[in-house]
Phi, psi and omega in degrees: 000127143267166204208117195236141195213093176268170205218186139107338165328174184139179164275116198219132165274164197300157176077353172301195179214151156229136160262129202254169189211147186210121180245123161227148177220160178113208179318033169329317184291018148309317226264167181248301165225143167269119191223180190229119176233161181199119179289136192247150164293144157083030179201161232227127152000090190220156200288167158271292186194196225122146183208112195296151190276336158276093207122308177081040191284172177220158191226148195216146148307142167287299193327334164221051170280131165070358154235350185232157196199123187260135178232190172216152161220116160299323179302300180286350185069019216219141178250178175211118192272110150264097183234129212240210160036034204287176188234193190257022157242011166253024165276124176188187181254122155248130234231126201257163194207143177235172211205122182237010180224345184280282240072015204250004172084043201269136178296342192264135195266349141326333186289348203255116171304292191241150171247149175279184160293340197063147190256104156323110167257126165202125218249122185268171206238000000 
């Protein structure tokens, strides 16, 4: 089992930044990749970003391609959301997720074994 635990949520006016944080634990020598999804009320689960855990390549949504940037530190076991220029249609619950079998950084969130609880993002206008 992983055990994922996000932190960094909050309230922001539109053009602000939040950094979002994802700590795991337990079987961590597991995960392959790591990603960020994030739910609207009335709206359907959807990717953010991801990043393999070896190598560190990163995958991005176009809708947050060039504001938001996912980093990781293996040593720490820890993922990182930095998202910036943010607007009032990325206010969602966000939610971090680890992959102990593919590895490709998959935008589909069937590919991701474990989830966190999620962080309340809301971004005012």
């Amino acid at each position: 089992q992983v055990h994922l635990v996000e932190s960094g949520g909050g309230l922001v006016q539109a053009g602000g930044s939040l950094r979002l944080a994802c700590a795991a634990a337990g079987r961590t020598w597991s995960i392959l990749a790591m990603g960020w999804f994030r739910q609207a009320p009335g709206k359907e689960r959807e990717f953010v970003a991801a990043v393999r855990w070896s190598g560190g390549n990163t995958y991005y949504a176009d809708s947050v391609k060039d504001r938001f940037t996912i980093s990781r530190d293996n040593a720490k076991n820890m993922v990182y959301l930095q998202m910036s220029s943010l607007k009032p249609e990325d206010s969602a619950v966000y939610y971090c997720a680890a992959d102990r079998d593919y590895g490709l950084g998959s935008e589909v969130a069937g590919e991701y074994d474990y989830w966190g609880q999620g962080t309340q993002v809301t971004v005012s206008s």
